[in-house]
C-alpha positions in Angstrom: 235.1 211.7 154.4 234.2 212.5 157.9 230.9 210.7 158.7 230.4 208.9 155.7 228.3 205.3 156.5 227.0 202.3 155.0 226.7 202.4 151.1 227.6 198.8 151.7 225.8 197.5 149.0 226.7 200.9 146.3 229.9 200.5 147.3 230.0 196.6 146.6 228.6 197.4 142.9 230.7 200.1 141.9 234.1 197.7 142.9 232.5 195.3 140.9 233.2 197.1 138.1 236.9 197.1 138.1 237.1 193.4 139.7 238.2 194.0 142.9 236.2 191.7 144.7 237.7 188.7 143.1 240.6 190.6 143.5 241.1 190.7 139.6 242.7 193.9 137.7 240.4 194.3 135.0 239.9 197.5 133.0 237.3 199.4 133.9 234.8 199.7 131.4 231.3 201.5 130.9 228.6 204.1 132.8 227.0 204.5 136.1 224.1 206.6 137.0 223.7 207.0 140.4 220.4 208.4 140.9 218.1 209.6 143.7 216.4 212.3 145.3 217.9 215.9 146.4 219.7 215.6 149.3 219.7 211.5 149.5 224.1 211.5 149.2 224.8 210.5 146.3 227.9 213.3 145.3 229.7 211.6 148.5 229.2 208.4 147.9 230.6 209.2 144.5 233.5 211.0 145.7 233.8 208.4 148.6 234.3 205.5 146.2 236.3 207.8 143.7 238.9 208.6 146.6 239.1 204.9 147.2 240.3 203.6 144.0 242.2 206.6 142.9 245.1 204.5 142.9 243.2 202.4 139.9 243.4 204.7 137.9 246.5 206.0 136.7 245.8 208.6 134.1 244.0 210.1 136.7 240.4 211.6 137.5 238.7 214.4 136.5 235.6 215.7 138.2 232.9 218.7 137.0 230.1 219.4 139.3 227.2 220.1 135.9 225.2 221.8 138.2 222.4 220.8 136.6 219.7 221.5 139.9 221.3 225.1 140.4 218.8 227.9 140.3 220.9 229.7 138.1 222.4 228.5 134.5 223.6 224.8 134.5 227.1 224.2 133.0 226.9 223.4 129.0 228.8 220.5 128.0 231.2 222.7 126.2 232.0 224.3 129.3 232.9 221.2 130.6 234.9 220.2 128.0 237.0 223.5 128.3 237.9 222.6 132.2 238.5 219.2 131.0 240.7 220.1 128.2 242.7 222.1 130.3 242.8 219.7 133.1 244.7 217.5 130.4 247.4 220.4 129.6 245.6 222.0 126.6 246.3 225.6 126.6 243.1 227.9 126.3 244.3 229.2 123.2 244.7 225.8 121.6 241.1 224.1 122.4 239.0 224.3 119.7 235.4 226.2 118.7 232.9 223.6 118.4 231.3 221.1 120.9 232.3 218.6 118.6 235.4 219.4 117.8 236.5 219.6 121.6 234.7 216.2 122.1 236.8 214.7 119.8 240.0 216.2 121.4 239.0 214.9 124.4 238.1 211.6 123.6 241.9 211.2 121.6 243.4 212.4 124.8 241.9 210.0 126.8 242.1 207.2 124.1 244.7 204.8 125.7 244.6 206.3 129.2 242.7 204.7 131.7 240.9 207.8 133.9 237.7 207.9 135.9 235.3 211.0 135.0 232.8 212.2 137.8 229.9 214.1 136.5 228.1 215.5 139.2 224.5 216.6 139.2 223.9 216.0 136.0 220.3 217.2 134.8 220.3 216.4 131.1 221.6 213.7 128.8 222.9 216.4 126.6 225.3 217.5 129.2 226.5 214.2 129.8 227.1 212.8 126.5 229.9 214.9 124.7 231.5 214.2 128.1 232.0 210.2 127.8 235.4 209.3 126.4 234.7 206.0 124.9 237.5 204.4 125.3 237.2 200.6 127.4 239.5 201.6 130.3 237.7 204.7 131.6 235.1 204.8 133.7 232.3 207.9 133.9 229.9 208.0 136.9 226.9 210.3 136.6 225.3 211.6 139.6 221.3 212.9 139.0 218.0 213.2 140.3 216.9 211.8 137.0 217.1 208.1 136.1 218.2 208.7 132.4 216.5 206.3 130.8 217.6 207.1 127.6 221.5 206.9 128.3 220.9 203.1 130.1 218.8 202.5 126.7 221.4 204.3 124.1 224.5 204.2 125.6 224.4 201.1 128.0 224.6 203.3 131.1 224.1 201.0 134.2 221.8 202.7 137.2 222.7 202.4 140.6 219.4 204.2 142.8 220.3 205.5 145.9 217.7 205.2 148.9 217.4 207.4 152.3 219.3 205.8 155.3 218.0 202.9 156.5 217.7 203.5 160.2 220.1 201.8 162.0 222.7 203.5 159.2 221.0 206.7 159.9 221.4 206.2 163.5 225.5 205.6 162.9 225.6 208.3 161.4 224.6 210.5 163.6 226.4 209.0 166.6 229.8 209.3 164.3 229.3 213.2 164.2 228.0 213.7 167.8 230.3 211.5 169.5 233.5 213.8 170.1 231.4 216.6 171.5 228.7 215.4 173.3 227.9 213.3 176.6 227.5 210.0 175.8 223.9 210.2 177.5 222.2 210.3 173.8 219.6 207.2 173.8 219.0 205.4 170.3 215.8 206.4 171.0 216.3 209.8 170.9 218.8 209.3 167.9 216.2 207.3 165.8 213.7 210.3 166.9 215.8 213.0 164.8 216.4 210.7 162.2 213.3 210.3 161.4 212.6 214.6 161.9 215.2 214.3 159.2 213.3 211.8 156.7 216.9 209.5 157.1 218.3 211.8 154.2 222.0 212.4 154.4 222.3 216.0 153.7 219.2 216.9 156.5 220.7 214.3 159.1 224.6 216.1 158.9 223.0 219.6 159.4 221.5 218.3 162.5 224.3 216.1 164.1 226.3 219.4 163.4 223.9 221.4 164.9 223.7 219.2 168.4 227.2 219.1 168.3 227.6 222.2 168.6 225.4 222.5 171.6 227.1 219.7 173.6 225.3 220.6 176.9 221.8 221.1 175.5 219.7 217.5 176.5 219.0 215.9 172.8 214.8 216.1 173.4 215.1 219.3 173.7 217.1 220.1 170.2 214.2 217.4 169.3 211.6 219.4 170.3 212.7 222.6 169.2 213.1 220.4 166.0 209.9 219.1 165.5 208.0 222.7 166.3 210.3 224.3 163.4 207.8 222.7 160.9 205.1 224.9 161.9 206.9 228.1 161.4 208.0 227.7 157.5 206.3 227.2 153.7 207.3 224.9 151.5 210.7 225.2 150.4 209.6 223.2 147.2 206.9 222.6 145.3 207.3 219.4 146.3 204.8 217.8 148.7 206.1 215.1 150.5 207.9 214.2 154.0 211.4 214.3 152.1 210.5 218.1 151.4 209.3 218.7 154.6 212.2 217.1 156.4 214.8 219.4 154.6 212.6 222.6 154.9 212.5 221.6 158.7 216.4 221.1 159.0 217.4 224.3 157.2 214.9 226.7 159.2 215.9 224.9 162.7 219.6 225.0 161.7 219.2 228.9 160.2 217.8 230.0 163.4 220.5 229.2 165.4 223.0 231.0 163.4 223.9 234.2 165.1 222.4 237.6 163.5 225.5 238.3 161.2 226.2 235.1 160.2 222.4 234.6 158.9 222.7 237.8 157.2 225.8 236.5 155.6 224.0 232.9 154.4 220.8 234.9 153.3 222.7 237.5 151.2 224.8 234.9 149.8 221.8 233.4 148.0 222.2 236.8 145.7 225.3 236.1 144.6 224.9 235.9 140.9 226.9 232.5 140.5 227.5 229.2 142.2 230.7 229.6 143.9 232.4 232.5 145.3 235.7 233.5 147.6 235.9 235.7 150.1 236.1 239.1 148.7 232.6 238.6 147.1 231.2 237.6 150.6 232.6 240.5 152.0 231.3 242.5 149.4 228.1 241.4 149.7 227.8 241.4 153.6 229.0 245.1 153.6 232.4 243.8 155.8 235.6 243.3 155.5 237.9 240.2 154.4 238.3 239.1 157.5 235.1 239.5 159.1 233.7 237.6 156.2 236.1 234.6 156.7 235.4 233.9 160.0 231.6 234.0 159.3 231.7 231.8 156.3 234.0 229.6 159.0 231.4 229.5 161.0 229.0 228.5 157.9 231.0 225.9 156.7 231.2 224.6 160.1 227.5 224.4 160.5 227.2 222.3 157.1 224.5 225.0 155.4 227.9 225.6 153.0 230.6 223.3 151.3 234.3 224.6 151.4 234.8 224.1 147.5 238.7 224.7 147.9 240.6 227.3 149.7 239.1 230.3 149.8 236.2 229.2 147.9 232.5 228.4 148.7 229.5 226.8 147.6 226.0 225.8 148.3 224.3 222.5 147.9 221.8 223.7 145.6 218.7 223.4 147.8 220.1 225.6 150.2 221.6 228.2 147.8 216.9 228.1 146.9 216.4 228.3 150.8 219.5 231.6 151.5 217.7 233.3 148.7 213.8 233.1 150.2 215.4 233.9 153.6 217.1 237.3 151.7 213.7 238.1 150.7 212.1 237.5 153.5 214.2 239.5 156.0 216.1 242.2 153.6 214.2 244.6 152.4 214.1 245.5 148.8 216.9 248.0 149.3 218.6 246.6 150.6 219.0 243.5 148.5 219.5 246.5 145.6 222.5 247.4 147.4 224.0 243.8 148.2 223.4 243.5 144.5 225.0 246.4 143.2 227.9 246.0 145.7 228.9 242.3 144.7 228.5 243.4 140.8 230.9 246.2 141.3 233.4 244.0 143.1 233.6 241.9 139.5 233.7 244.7 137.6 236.1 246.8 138.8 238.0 243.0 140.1 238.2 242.1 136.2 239.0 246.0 135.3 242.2 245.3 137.4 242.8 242.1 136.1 242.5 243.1 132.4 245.2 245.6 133.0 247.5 243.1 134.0 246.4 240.3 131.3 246.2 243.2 128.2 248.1 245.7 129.3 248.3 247.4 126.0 244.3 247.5 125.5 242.6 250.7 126.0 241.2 250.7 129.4 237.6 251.1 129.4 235.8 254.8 130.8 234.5 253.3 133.9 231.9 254.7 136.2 232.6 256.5 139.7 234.6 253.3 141.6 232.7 252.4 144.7 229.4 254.1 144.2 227.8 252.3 147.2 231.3 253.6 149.2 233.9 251.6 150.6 232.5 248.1 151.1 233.3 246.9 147.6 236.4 244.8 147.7 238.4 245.2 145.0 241.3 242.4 144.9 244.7 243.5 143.2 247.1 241.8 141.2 250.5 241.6 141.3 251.4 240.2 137.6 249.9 238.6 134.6 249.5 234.8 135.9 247.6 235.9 139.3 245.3 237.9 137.3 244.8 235.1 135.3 244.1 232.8 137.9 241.3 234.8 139.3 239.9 234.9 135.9 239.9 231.1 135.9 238.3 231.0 139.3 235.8 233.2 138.4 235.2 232.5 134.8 231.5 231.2 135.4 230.3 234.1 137.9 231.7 236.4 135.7 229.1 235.3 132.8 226.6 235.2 135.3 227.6 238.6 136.9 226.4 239.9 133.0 223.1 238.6 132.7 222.3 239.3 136.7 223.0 243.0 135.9 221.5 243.5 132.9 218.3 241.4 134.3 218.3 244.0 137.1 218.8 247.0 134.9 222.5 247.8 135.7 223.2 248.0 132.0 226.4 250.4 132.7 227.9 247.3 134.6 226.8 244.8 132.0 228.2 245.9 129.0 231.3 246.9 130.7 232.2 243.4 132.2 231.0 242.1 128.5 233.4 244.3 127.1 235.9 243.3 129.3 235.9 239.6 129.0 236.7 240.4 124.9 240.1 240.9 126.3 240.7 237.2 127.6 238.7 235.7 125.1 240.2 236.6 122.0 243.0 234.8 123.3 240.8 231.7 124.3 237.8 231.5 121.9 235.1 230.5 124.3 232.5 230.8 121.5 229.1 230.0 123.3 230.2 232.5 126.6 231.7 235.2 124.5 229.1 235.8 122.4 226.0 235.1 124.9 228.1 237.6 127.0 228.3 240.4 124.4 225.1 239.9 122.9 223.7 240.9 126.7 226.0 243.4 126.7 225.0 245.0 123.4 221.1 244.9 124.5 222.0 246.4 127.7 224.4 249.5 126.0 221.4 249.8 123.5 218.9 250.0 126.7 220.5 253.1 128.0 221.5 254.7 124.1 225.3 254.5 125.3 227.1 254.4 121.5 230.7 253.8 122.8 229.3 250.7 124.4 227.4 249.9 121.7 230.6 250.2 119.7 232.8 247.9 122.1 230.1 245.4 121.7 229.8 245.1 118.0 233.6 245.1 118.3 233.2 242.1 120.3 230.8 240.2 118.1 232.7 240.8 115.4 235.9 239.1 116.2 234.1 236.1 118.1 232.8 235.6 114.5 235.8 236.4 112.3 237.9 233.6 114.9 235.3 231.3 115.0 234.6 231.5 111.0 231.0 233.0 110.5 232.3 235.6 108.6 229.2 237.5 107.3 228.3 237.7 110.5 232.0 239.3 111.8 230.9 241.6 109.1 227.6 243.4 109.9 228.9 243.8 113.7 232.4 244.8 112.5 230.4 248.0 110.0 228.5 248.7 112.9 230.7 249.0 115.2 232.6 251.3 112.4 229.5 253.5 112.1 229.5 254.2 115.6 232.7 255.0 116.2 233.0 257.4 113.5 229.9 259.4 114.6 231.4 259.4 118.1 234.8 260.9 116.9 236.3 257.7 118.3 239.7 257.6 115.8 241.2 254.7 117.9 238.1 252.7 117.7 237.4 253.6 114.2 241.1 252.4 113.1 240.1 248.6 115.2 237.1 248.7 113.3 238.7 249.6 109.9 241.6 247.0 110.6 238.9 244.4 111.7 237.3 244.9 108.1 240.3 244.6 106.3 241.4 240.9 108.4 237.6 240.1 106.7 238.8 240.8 103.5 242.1 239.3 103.9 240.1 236.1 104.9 238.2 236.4 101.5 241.0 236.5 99.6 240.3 240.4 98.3 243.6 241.1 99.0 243.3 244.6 97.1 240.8 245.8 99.3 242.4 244.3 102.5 245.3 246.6 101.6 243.4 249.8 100.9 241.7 249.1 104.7 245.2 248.0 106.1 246.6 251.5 104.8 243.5 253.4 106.1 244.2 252.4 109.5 247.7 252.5 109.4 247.6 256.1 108.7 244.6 256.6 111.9 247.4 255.4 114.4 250.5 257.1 113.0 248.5 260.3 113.6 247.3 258.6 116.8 251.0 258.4 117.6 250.1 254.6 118.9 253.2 252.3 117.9 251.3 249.3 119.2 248.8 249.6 116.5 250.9 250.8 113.6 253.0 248.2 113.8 249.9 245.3 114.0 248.7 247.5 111.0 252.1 247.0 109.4 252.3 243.7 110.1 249.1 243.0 108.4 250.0 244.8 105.0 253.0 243.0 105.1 251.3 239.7 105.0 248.9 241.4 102.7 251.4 242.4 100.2 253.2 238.8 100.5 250.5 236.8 99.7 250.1 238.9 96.3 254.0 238.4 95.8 254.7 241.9 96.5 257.6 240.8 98.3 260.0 243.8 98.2 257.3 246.2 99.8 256.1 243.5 102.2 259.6 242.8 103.3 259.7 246.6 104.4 256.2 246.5 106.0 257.3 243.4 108.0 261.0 245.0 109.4 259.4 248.0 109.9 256.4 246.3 112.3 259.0 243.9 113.9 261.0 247.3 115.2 257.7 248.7 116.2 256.3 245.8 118.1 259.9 245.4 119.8 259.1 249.6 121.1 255.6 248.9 121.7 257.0 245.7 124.1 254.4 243.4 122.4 255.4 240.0 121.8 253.3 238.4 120.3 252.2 240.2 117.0 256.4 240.6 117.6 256.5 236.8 116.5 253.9 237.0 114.1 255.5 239.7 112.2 258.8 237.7 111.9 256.9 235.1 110.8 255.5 236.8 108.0 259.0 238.3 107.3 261.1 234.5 107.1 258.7 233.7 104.7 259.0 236.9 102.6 262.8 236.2 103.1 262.7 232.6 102.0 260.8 233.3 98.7 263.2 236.1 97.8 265.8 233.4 97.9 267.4 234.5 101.4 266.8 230.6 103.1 270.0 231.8 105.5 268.7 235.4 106.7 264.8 233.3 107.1 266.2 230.8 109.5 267.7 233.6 111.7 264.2 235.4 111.1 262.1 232.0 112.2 263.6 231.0 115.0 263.6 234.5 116.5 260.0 234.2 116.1 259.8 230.4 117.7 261.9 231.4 120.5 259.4 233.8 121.3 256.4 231.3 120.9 257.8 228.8 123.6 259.2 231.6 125.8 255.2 233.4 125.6 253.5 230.0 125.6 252.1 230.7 122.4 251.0 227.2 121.6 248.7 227.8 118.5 250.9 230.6 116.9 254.3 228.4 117.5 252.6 225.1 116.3 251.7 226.8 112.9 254.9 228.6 112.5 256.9 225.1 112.7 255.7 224.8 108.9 257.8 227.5 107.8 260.9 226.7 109.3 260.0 222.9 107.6 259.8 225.1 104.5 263.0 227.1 105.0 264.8 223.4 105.8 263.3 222.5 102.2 264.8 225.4 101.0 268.1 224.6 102.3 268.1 221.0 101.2 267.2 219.5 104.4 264.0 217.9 103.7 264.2 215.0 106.4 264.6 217.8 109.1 261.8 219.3 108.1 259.8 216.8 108.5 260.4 216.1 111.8 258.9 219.9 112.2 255.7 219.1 110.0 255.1 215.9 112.0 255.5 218.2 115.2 253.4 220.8 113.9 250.6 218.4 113.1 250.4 216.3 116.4 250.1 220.1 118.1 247.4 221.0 115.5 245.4 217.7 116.0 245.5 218.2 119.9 244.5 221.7 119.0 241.4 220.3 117.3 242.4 222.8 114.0 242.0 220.9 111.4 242.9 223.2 108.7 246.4 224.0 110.0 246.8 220.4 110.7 245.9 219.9 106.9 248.6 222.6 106.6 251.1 220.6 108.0 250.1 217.7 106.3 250.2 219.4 102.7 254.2 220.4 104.1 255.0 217.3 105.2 254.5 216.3 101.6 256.0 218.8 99.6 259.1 217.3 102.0 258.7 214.0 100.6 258.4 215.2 97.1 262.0 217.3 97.6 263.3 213.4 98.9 262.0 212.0 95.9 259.8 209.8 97.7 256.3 211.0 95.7 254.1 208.0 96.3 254.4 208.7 99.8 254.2 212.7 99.0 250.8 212.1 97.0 249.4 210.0 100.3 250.1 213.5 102.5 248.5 215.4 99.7 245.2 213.3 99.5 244.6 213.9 103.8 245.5 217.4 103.3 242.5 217.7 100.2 240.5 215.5 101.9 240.6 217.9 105.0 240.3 221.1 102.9 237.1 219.5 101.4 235.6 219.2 104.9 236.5 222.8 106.3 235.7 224.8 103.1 238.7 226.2 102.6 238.7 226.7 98.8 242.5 228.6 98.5 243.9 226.1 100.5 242.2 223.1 98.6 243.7 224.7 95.3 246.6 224.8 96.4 246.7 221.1 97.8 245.3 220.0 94.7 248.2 221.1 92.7 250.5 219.6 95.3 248.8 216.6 94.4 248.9 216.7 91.1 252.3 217.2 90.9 253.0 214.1 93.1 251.6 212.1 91.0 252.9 213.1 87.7 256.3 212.9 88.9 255.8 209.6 90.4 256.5 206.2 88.7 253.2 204.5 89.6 251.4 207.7 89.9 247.4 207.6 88.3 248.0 210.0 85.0 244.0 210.2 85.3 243.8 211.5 89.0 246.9 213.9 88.0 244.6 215.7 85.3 241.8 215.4 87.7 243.6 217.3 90.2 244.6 219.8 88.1 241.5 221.2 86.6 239.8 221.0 89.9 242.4 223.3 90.9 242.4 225.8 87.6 238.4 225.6 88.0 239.1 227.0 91.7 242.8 228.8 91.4 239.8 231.2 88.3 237.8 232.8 91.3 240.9 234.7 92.7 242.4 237.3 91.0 245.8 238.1 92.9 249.4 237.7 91.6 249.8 234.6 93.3 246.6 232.9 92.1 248.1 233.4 88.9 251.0 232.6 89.6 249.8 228.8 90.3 247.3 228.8 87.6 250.4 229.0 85.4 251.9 226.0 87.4 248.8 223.9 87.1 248.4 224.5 83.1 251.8 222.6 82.9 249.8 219.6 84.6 247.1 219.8 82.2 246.6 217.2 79.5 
C-alpha cells in the first residue's frame, strides 16, 4: 500500500497472534478490535497487515466493509452473511432465511478451515457478532470508532487503539508521497508545519501530500498558507469540536477548492448518490455527462484521494467525505437542481434493473413503465448482453438498489419506488433475501398507496405475499396474497388475478387443504388457457398434478404432470420443466413404473446441474434414492440421501435435510439393517419437532415406528408411542393419503 508508515508497534501485536515473531506456526486464534477516531487509519493498517500474512491463511480471507459510520443505512449482519455465504460457493438460492440459520452455515463452513475475516467499520456489536466463526484457527479483526466494551468483556475480543501519527511518522509519510514529484527543497520544518495543519491523522495528511504533489512547482509555505487560511472559510463539518475535526474540515475544503469546476461538481453531486458505492454510469448520470467524461473526472478524483477506487469501475467515499460532497451539493446546487441529479441517477437504476430483469426473467411480465428518460438523454442506461452479465450488475448493485427505494420514495418519486420494488421480486424469489425483500416492498406498497396507483398496489401485495409463503409466515402470505387478488380483479387484470389465485392455492397446498388447493389450481388454469399463456398453464398444471398426487389421485396427476412437462418444454422454461418431472417420477414410481420414473428423474436432475438449480436438484436426489428402493437398490440410494443431506445442511434447510434423513432410513429398513433405520428416523422427528412441520412429523413417526417393530432389539414401548402420536396427528388431515397411513399406523398399534 503506497505510503503506508510506522504501525510498528500494531503491526508487532497483530503478528503476535499467529507466532511469527518467535517464528512459531501457531493457529491463529481469537478477536481484535482496532479502534480509533475517523480518519486516524485504521482500515489500512488492517488491510496492510491482512495482505501481509495472506499466505497464513489458507482457507483464505474474507472482507465486508459494515459501513457502520455511513450517512445512509449500515449493512445488517445478515447482509453480511449473504456476501459471505456466497464468497464460500453457496448459491443465492441455497442460503437460508434466518440470521441464525445463515450464521450457523457459516460457522460449519468455516469449521475446520483456517481464514482471517475483516470487518471493517463496524458500528455495533450486533453487526459483528453473527459474523465470528468460532472456530480456533480463524482469526476476525474489527475495525470501529467504538471500543466495544462489551465484545472484549463477552466474547474475549482483544483491543488494539490506534493513535494519530506521531510526528516524525507523520513527517515520513508525507515525504514518501511527495518525493517523486517534487523538488527536494521541502524543509522538515515545513513538513512538520502541514502535519500538524493536518492534526497527524492519516486520511487528512494523504489528501495533502496528494495535493502538493500535484503542484510540484508551488513553494510548500505557500500550499501552507493557503492551508492554514482555509480554516476561516468553512463550518464545522461535525458536530464535533475539537482540532481532529477541524483539521479534516480544513483538508477537505483546501483540497475541494483546487479541484477544477467539473470535477467539484462531480464530487459534490456524488454525495446524492442514494448508496455507498457506485460505477461509472451512475456518475455520469448524475453529472449530466457521458461515460467517458465521467471516468476521467472520477480519475482525476481518485487521484486526489477525496475518493477510493473500490474495484474496477467502482467508487467509494470514506464516509466523512461522502458527509462533506453532500454539504458542498447543497451549498452550491441549487434545489433544482439537486431534484434533477436525483431524479436522473434514480432513473438510471430503474430502467438499468428494467433491462436487467428482462434478461434474468425473461418470461415475467414486463412492468408498464413511465416515459424513459424524462429528464432527456443524460440517463445512462447500461445493456446486457445475456443472463449472467445482468446478473452481475445486480450483484454489484444489490445494496444501492435498496437504497435507490427508500431515496425515492423519501423524495416523493413514488412511481420509481414501487417500480424498482416490484422489480427486485424478480431476483428475489429466486434468492430469498427476507429482511431486503420485504423492507423493499413494504416501501414500495406505501409509496403505490401514496399516489392511489392499484396495479402497483397489486404488484406489491404480490410481492409480500410470496416473501411470506417462501419464508413460512403463512397467514401473513395470505392477507397480501387476497389483497393483491382484490385489486387485480377490480382492475380487470386477468393475468394478475390468475398469479394471485395460484398464489392462494400454493397457501392451501402448504396447509394441507388439498381440496381447495385444487379448486384454486383449476380456477387459474382455466384464466391462462383463455389467456393463451403456455408458461402459466403449464406451472398451473404442474401444481394440480402435485396436488392430485399427494391425494393419490395418481391417474389424473400423471396426465396433469405430462401435460405441463410438454408445455414448459414450448414455453422454454426450465425450471418448473424439472419440477414437473419431478412430480411425474414420483407419480410414476407409486403406480409401480420404477423403470419409466428413472428415465423421468434423471431428465429432471440433468436439468438441475445443467441450470444450477442447487436447492431444487438437492431435494430431488430423494426421489431418485426412492425409485433405487423401488428397484431393489437400497445401498445406491443411499449414497443419493447422504448427498442430498450434506447439500441440504449447507443449504441451512432443515426440513428437507430431515427429508433426506427420513429416506436415508427407509433405505436401511429395505437392507434390513432397522436399528440403524430407527437412528435416521429419530433425527428426522427430532427435526420435524423443531420446524413445525406436523405432516412430515406424522409421517416420520410412522417410519419410526415401524423400525422398531421390525427390529430385534427394537423398544415395543417407543414403537406404540410413535404410533399414536402419529394417528393423534395423521386425524387433522382429511385427504386420501392421510388415510391411507392412518391405516398403516393402526397395524402398529397395541
Amino acid at each position: 500500500m503506497r505510503g503506508f508508515v510506522n504501525r510498528r508497534d500494531e503491526i508487532r501485536a497483530l503478528d503476535a497472534v499467529l507466532g511469527q515473531e518467535q517464528g512459531g506456526a501457531s493457529g491463529a486464534t481469537g478477536v481484535y478490535v482496532i479502534t480509533g477516531t475517523a480518519g486516524v487509519g485504521k482500515t489500512p493498517l488492517a488491510l496492510h497487515w491482512a495482505h501481509g500474512v495472506r499466505d497464513q491463511f489458507p482457507g483464505g480471507q474474507l472482507y465486508v466493509n459494515l459501513r457502520g459510520y455511513d450517512p445512509g443505512e449500515p449493512v445488517t449482519a445478515e447482509q453480511a452473511l449473504d456476501y459471505f455465504l456466497r464468497a464460500l460457493g453457496v448459491a443465492p438460492s441455497s442460503i437460508p432465511a434466518r440470521l441464525e440459520d445463515r450464521s450457523a452455515l457459516y460457522r460449519s463452513l468455516l469449521a475446520d478451515q483456517r481464514v482471517l475475516v475483516v470487518l471493517d467499520n463496524a458500528a455495533t456489536v450486533s453487526q459483528v457478532r453473527p459474523l465470528l466463526p468460532g472456530g480456533p484457527d480463524c482469526l476476525v479483526l474489527v475495525t470501529s470508532r467504538h471500543r466495544f466494551s462489551g465484545l472484549v468483556a463477552r466474547d474475549g475480543a482483544h483491543r488494539i487503539t490506534l493513535d494519530v501519527f506521531s510526528e516524525r511518522d507523520a513527517v515520513h509519510l508525507l515525504h514518501t508521497v511527495t518525493a517523486e514529484c517534487r523538488a527536494l527543497t521541502d524543509t522538515d520544518t515545513e513538513l512538520s508545519e502541514l502535519a500538524r495543519l493536518c492534526a497527524r491523522l492519516p486520511l487528512a495528511l494523504r489528501i495533502a501530500a496528494e495535493r502538493a504533489s500535484s503542484r510540484p512547482l508551488m513553494p510548500l509555505d505557500e500550499l501552507i498558507a493557503d492551508l492554514r487560511d482555509e480554516s476561516a472559510l468553512w463550518g464545522a463539518l461535525t458536530a464535533e469540536e475539537d482540532d481532529e475535526s477541524d483539521a479534516v474540515r480544513t483538508v477537505f475544503a483546501w483540497s475541494y477548492r483546487a479541484l477544477s469546476e467539473a470535477t467539484a461538481r462531480l464530487f459534490r453531486l456524488l454525495g446524492l448518490h442514494p448508496g455507498p458505492e457506485f460505477g461509472v454510469s451512475a456518475a455520469a448520470t448524475l453529472a449530466g455527462t457521458t461515460v467517458t467524461v465521467a471516468r476521467r473526472l472520477l480519475d482525476v478524483l481518485t487521484g486526489a484521494h477525496v475518493l477510493e477506487q473500490a474495484a474496477y469501475g467502482r467508487f467509494q467515499f470514506h464516509d466523512l467525505l461522502r458527509i462533506y460532497a453532500a454539504q458542498q451539493a447543497e451549498r452550491y446546487e441549487d434545489e433544482e437542481a439537486r431534484n434533477s441529479a436525483q431524479a436522473r441517477v434514480l432513473n438510471h437504476y430503474l430502467f438499468t434493473l428494467a433491462h436487467a430483469i428482462s434478461r434474468i426473467a425473461p418470461l415475467d411480465r414486463p412492468l408498464p413503465m413511465p416515459e424513459p428518460y424524462p429528464d432527456g438523454p443524460d440517463v445512462v442506461v447500461d445493456e446486457f448482453t445475456d443472463r449472467a452479465a445482468a446478473l452481475r450488475w445486480f450483484e454489484l448493485e444489490q445494496a444501492n438498489l435498496v437504497s435507490a427505494v427508500r431515496t425515492a420514495s423519501a423524495s416523493g418519486r413514488h412511481e420509481v419506488a414501487w417500480r424498482i420494488a416490484a422489480l427486485l421480486r424478480s431476483v428475489y424469489v429466486s434468492r430469498n433475501p427476507f429482511q431486503e425483500w420485504i423492507a423493499t416492498s413494504e416501501t414500495g406498497l406505501a409509496s403505490a398507496t401514496a399516489i392511489a396507483d392499484r396495479r402497483g398496489q397489486a404488484e406489491l401485495h404480490d410481492s409480500l405475499g410470496k416473501a411470506y409463503l417462501q419464508s413460512q409466515r403463512l397467514d401473513e402470505a395470505e392477507l397480501h396474497q387476497h389483497e393483491a387478488l382484490r385489486l387485480r380483479r377490480e382492475t380487470g387484470d386477468r393475468y394478475g388475478e390468475g398469479v394471485a389465485v395460484n398464489a392462494l392455492g400454493l397457501l392451501d397446498w402448504r396447509r394441507r387443504r388439498l381440496v381447495a388447493a385444487e379448486a384454486r389450481f383449476e380456477e387459474g388454469r382455466e384464466i391462462f388457457r383463455r389467456l393463451a399463456d403456455l408458461r402459466w398453464e403449464s406451472l398451473l398444471l404442474s401444481n394440480l398434478g402435485m396436488t392430485r398426487f399427494d391425494g393419490l389421485r395418481l391417474d389424473a396427476a400423471t396426465a396433469d404432470l405430462t401435460a405441463a412437462v410438454r408445455l414448459c418444454r414450448e414455453a422454454g422454461d426450465r425450471a418448473y420443466e424439472g419440477n414437473a418431472l419431478f412430480y411425474l417420477s414420483m407419480t410414476q414410481r407409486e403406480r409401480g413404473e420404477p423403470e419409466a420414473a428413472l428415465s423421468t428423474i434423471r431428465q429432471a436432475l440433468d436439468i438441475a446441474e445443467t441450470d444450477r438449480l442447487t436447492a431444487w436438484g438437492a431435494y430431488w436426489l430423494l426421489e431418485l434414492a426412492r425409485i433405487q428402493c423401488a428397484l431393489g437398490e437400497p445401498g445406491d440410494a443411499l449414497v443419493c440421501c447422504q448427498e442430498s443431506a450434506v447439500a441440504q445442511r449447507k443449504i441451512g434447510d432443515r426440513n428437507r435435510e430431515a427429508a433426506a434423513h427420513d429416506c436415508a432410513g427407509e433405505a436401511y429398513r429395505d437392507l434390513g439393517r432397522f436399528t440403524e433405520a430407527a437412528q435416521f428416523h429419530r433425527v428426522a422427528v427430532s427435526a420435524y419437532r423443531d420446524t413445525g412441520d406436523q405432516w412430515a412429523l406424522a409421517n416420520a413417526l410412522v417410519n419410526l415406528a415401524l423400525a422398531l417393530a421390525l427390529s430385534d432389539d427394537g423398544d415395543g414401548e417407543e414403537a406404540a408411542g410413535c404410533a399414536a402420536e402419529a394417528a393423534a396427528l395423521l386425524s387433522g388431515f382429511d385427504d386420501a393419503r392421510a388415510t391411507a397411513q392412518r391405516e398403516r399406523v393402526a397395524a402398529l398399534l397395541p
